[in-house]
VEXDREN-2710 file (C-alpha; in Angstrom, 1 decimal):
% VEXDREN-2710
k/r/px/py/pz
1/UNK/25.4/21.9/37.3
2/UNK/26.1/23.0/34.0
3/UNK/28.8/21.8/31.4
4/UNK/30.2/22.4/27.7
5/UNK/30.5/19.9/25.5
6/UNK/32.3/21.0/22.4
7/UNK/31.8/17.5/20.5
8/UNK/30.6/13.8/20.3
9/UNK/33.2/12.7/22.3
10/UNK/33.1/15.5/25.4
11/UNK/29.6/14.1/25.7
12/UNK/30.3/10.3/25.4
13/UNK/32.6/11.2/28.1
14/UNK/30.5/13.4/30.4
15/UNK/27.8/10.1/30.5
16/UNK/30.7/7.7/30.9
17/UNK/32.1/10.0/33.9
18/UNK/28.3/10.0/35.6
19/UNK/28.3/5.9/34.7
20/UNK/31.2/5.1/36.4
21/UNK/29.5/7.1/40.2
22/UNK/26.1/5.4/40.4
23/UNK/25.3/3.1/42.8
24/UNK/22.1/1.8/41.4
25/UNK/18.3/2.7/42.2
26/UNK/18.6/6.2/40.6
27/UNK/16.7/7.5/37.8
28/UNK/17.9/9.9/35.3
29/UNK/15.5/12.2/33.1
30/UNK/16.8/13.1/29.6
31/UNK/15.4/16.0/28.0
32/UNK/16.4/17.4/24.5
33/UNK/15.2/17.9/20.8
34/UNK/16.3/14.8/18.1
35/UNK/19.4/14.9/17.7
36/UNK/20.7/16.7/20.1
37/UNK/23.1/13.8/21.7
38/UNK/20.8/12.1/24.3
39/UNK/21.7/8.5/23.0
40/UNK/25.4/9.3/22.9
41/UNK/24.9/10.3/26.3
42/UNK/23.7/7.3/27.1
43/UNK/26.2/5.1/25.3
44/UNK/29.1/6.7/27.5
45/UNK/26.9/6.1/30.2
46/UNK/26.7/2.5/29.3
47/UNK/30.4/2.5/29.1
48/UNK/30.9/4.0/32.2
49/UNK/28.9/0.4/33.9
50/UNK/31.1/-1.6/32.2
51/UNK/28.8/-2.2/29.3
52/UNK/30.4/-2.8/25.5
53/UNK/27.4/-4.4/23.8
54/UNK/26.1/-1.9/21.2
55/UNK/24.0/0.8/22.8
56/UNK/20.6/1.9/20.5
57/UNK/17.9/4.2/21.3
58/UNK/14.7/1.8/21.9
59/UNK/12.6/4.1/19.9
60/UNK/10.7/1.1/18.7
61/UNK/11.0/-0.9/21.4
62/UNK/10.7/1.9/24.6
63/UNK/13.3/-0.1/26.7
64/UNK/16.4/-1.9/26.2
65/UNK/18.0/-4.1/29.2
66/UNK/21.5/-4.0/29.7
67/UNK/23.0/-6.9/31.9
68/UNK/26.4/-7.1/31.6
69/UNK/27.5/-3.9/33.2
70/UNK/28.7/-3.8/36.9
71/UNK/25.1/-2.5/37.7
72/UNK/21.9/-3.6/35.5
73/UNK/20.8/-0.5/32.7
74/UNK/17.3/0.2/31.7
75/UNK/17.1/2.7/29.1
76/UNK/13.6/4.1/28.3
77/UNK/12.9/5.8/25.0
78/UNK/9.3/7.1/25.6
79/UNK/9.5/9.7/22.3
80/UNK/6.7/6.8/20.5
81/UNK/4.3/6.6/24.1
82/UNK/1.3/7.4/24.1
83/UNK/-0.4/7.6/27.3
84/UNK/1.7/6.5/30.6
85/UNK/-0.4/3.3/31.1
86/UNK/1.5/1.6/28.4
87/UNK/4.7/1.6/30.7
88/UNK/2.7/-0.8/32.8
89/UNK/2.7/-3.3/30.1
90/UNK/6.7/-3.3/30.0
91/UNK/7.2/-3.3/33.9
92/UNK/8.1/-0.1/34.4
93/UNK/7.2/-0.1/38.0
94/UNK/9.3/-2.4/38.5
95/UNK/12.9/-1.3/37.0
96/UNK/12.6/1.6/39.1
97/UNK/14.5/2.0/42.6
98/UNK/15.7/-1.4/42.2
99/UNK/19.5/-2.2/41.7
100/UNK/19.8/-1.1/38.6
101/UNK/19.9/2.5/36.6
102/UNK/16.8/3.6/34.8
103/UNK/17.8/6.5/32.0
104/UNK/14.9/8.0/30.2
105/UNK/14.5/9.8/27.0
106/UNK/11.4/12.0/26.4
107/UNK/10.0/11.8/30.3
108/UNK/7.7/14.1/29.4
109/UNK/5.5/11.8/27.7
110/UNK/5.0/10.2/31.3
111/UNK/5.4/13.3/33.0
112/UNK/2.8/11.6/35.9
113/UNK/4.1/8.8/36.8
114/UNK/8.0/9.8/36.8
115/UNK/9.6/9.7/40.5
116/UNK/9.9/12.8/42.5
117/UNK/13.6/12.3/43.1
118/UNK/14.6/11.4/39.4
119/UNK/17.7/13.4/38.1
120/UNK/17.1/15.5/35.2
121/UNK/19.5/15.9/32.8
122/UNK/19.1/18.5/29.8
123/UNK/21.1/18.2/26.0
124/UNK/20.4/21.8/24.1
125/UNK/22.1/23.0/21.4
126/UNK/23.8/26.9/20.8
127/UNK/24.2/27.5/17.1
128/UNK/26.2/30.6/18.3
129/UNK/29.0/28.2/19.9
130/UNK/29.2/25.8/16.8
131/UNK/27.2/23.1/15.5
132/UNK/28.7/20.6/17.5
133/UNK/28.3/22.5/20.8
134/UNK/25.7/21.1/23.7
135/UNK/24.8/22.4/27.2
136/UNK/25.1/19.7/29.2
137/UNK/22.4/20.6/32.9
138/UNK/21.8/18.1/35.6
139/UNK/19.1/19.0/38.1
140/UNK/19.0/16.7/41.1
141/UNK/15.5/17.2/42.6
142/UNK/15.4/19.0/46.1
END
């Protein structure tokens, strides 16, 4: 499935929309160059659980917990990983299929220990529709 997003906002929304359907236990794969609107993504996403605290790419940090929501969020940032066995160290096992939502940026850093049935979502830019524009493509695995 492929949408526009013509600004910020369309894709604030288009998280908050796919936010407000999970159940919990899904993972979501975020692929996209700096910049490209992967943590505003995830802030409507946030929004769409019933999250308000601040929402912050955990570049430092790889994962922030978010609690307050109607489901649990555990938003990965893996742009800083090095090898996958350091997601061991944070308990990335175990945030996965559990009752929460796992959202992670730069999966590809961990390409071999991602689940087979994670939803990948690409953010690209098109300079030839504006500079705010983004292609917003979720793949759900078959």
């Amino acid at each position: 499935m492929v949408t526009d997003s013509y600004n910020y906002k369309d894709t604030f929304e288009y998280g908050r929309k796919l936010g407000e359907e999970v159940k919990g236990g899904e993972v979501f794969l975020l692929y996209g160059d700096l910049g490209v609107g992967k943590t505003v993504f995830t802030q409507g996403f946030a929004a769409g659980l019933g999250i308000s605290e601040p929402v912050v790419s955990p570049t430092f940090t790889v994962l922030k917990e978010y609690y307050e929501g109607r489901l649990p969020l555990f938003h990965f940032d893996c742009y800083r990983v090095e090898d996958s066995s350091e997601m061991e160290e944070i308990g990335f096992d175990d945030k996965l299929g559990g009752e929460g939502v796992c959202l992670i940026e730069w999966p590809g850093q961990i390409d071999d220990i991602l689940p087979g049935d994670a939803v990948k979502i690409t953010i690209e830019k098109d300079p030839e529709k504006g500079f705010d524009y983004r292609r917003i493509t979720m793949c759900h695995p078959e």
